[in-house]
N, C-alpha and C positions, 0 to 999 in steps of 0.2 A: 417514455420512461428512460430507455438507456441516452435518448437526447439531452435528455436534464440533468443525467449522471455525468455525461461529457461535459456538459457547460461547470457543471459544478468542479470536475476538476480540473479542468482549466485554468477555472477561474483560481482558483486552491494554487497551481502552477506558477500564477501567475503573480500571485502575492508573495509568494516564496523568490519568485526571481528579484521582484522589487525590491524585496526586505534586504539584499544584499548590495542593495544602491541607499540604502538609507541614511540620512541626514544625523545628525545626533541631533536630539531635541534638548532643548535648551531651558532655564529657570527663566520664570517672567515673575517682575515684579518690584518691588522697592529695592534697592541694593545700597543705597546710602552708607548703610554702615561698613563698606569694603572703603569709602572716604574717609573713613572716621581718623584721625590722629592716635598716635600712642599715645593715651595720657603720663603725666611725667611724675615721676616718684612722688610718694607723700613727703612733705619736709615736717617733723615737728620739731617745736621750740624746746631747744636742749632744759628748762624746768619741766617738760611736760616728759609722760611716758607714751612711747609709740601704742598704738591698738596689737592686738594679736594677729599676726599676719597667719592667714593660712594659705598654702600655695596649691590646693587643688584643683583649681584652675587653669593655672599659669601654662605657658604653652611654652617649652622649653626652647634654646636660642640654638641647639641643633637642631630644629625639628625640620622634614621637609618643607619648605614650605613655596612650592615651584606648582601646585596642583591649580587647576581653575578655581577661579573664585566669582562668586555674582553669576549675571548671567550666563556666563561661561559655565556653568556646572551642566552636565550631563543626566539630567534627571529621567532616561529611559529604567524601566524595570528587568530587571539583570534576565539575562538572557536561559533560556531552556530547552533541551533537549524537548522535542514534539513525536513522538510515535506514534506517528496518525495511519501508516502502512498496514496494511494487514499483515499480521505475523511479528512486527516490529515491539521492539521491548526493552526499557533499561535494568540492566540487572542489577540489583544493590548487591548481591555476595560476587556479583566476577568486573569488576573495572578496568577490566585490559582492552575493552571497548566501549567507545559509546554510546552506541544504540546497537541491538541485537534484532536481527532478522532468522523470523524461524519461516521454515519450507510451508508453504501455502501450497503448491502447485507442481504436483507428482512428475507431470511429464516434460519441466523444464528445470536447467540447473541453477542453484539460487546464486552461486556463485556469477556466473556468467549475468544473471539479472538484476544484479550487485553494482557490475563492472557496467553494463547500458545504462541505467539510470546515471551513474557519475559522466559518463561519457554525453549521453543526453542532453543532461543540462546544462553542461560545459558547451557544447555545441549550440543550446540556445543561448548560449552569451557570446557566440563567435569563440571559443576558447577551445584549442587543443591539449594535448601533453606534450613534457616538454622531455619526461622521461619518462621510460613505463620499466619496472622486473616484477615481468609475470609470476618468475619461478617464486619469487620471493611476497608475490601479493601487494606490490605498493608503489604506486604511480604518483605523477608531479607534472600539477597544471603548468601552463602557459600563465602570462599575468592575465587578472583581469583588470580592468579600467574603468575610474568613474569620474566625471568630468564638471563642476556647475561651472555652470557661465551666466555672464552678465548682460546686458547690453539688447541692439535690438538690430536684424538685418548683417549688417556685414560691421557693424562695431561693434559687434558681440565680441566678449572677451574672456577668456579661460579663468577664472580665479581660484579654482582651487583641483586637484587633480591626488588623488586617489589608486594605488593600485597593489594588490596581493597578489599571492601565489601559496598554491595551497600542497599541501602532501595527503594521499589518501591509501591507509592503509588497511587489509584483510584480514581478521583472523578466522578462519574454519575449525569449527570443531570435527572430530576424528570421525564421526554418525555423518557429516557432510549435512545435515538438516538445521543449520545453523551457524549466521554468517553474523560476524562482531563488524563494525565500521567504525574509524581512529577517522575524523580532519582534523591537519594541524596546519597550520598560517605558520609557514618558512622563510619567506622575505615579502617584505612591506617597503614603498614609499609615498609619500606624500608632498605636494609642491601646493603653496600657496605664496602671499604676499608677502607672510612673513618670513619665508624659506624653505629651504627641504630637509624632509629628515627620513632616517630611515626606520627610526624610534618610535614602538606603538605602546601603551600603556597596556598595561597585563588584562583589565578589564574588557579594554576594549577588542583585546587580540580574541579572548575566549569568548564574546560577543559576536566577531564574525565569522569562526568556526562554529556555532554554536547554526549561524545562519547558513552557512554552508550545508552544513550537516541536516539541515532541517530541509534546502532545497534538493537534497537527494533523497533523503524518505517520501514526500511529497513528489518526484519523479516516481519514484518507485511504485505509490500508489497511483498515478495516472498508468504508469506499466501495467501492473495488474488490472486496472479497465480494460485497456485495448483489448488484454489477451482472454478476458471472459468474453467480452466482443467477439473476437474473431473467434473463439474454439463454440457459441452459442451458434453463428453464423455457419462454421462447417457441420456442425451436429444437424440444422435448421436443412443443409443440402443433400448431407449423407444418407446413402441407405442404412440402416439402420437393422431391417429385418430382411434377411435372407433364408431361402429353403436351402436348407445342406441335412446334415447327417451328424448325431453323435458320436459320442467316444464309441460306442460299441453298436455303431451301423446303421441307428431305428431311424428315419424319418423322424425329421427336427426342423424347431422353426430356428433358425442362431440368431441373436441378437445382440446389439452392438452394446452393451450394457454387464459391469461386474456385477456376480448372481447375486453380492448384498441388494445391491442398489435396486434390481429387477425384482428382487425379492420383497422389496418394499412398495414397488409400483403396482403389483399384479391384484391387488384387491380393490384399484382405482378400475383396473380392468372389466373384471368381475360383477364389479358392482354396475354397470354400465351395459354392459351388454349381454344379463341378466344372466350370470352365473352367482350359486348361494356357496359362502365357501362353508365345507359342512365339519370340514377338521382339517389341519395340517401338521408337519413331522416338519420341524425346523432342522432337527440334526441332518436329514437325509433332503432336504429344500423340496416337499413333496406338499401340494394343496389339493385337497378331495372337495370336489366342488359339483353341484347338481343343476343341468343345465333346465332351462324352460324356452321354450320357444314362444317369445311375444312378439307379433307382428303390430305395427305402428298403426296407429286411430289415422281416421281421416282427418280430425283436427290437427293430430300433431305434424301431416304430413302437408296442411297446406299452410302451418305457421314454422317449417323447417324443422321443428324438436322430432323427427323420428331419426331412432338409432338404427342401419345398417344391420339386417338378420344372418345370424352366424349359421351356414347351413349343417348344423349338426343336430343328431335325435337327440329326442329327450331323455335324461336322464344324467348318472351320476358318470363323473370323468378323474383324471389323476393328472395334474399338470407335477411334470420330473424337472426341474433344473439340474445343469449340472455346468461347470466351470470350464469353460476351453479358454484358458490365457484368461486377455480381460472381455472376453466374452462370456454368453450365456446360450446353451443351447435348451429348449425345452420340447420335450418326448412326451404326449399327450395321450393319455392308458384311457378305452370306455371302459365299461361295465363289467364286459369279458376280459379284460387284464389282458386285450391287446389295441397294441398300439393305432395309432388313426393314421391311417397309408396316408404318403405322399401324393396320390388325387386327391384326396378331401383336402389335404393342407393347400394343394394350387387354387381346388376351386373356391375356394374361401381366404386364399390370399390376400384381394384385393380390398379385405374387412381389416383383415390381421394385422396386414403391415403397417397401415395407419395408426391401428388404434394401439398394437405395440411397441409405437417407436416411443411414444408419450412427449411428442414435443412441444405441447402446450401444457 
């Protein structure tokens, strides 16, 4: 599974890097009529009356008229903002940025994961900065370069050459759990056969910002892969459940888990190694649960399905959570409303810490 989510955004990575090497696509088709002659005035015979001319038409003799024509037209579909990133989002009421990243991931700064991803992919294009103010939030690529050539072996020939520079700027909101992202194309040139120029048409300027911009969300979302990866993998190593002590002394199992989240796992528990939960107190995170002691079938124990016997008596128990930071510690009450000593917790450790870490 997480193999196929790598390849996928990879691949995702990957198309994003290309899209910023892209070609302009071109019109195919009859163009004859970019030959056509001006046709030349009507003349009528001074007895006659001219028709009714109407000039809705007419293309007026200031009009630009320097744009490509025929196949030369540029028929790609106008370019768009993509917020494929988790948390990523264009805002229609705040436009002081172009795409909006909200915090997904409590224990890292969004800011800082903002600034790796542009750095990232810059670096997969061989590209540095050429200036950075931090203080100010807004750094300035290195050029990048894009080259077609012709020919074949060593009479290959450069014929058209390609290169931007980009400005990328930050805005934070004041909560810190949301980051704006500005690209803007600062200087441009281009060399081919017909010459150089430093002149990019407004279209196509916000075309490869548009792609810029789109290969940094697209970092961003391969960033957040890695990093569920890697924080699955230390959770995957970590001890998870430790014997310590609550707030107020009793023998406790702590767990590496905020009491929501454990609060929500503990009836996968339960249910599993044959506790019934019989009531619980969510204000106080307290679950009244009634143990049975089932010992495993010979069947189940020579096709592997037996569960691991919890060595406590039978009857009704009190699991207490309670909140240490982003941990959980739980204080386990029997019948007599007192607690289950630290032997019983060691000897039944080796059941406990498995099946409370829930890392399957």
């Amino acid at each position: 599974m997480y193999r196929r989510i790598f390849h996928i955004s990879l691949l995702s990575l990957s198309i994003a890097a290309c899209s910023s090497l892209e070609t302009r696509q071109q019109a195919k088709g009859n163009f004859d009529y970019t030959a056509e002659p001006t046709p030349s005035e009507l003349k009528v015979p001074e007895n006659l009356h001219a028709p009714v001319a109407k000039n809705d038409y007419l293309i007026p003799n200031d009009a630009d008229k320097s744009g490509p024509i025929g196949g030369d037209v540029d028929i790609r579909a106008p370019a768009l903002v993509l917020p494929l990133a988790a948390g990523s989002r264009i805002d229609d009421y705040d436009k002081s940025a172009a795409v909006w990243f909200d915090k997904v991931d409590d224990d890292r700064d969004l800011n800082e994961l903002v600034i790796k991803a542009i750095t990232d992919f810059l670096k997969s294009q061989d590209v540095g900065f050429s200036s950075t103010d931090v203080e100010n939030y807004v750094w300035e690529s290195d050029w990048l370069h894009k080259e077609i050539e012709s020919g074949i072996w060593f009479w290959e020939s450069v014929d058209l050459t390609e290169s931007w520079r980009y400005r990328f700027s930050l805005i934070t909101k004041t909560h810190g759990r949301s980051v704006g992202l500005n690209v803007e194309l600062i200087e441009y040139m281009k060399t081919s056969d017909k010459g150089a120029t430093k002149t990019i048409d407004p279209i196509e300027k916000q075309r490869v910002e548009m792609t810029m911009l789109n290969s940094i969300t697209s970092q961003l979302d391969y960033q957040y892969r890695l990093n569920n990866r890697d924080d699955r993998i230390a959770r995957a190593n970590m001890k998870i459940v430790t014997l310590g002590q609550s707030t107020d002394t009793n023998p406790a199992l702590i767990i590496d888990y905020p009491i929501a989240e454990l609060w929500d796992y503990l009836p996968g528990f339960f249910n599993k190694y044959n506790f019934t939960v019989t009531d619980i107190n969510e204000d106080k995170f307290i679950y009244f649960v009634d143990y049975t002691r089932i010992d495993a079938s010979l069947w189940e124990k020579m096709w592997g399905d037996d569960v691991p016997v919890i060595e406590f008596a039978d009857g009704p128990y009190e699991f207490h959570l309670q909140s240490i930071g982003k941990q959980t510690s739980v204080v386990i009450y029997n019948d007599d409303k007192e607690v289950i000593s630290e032997k019983i917790l060691t000897e039944n450790f080796e059941i406990l810490e498995p099946a409370l870490s829930f890392r399957n």
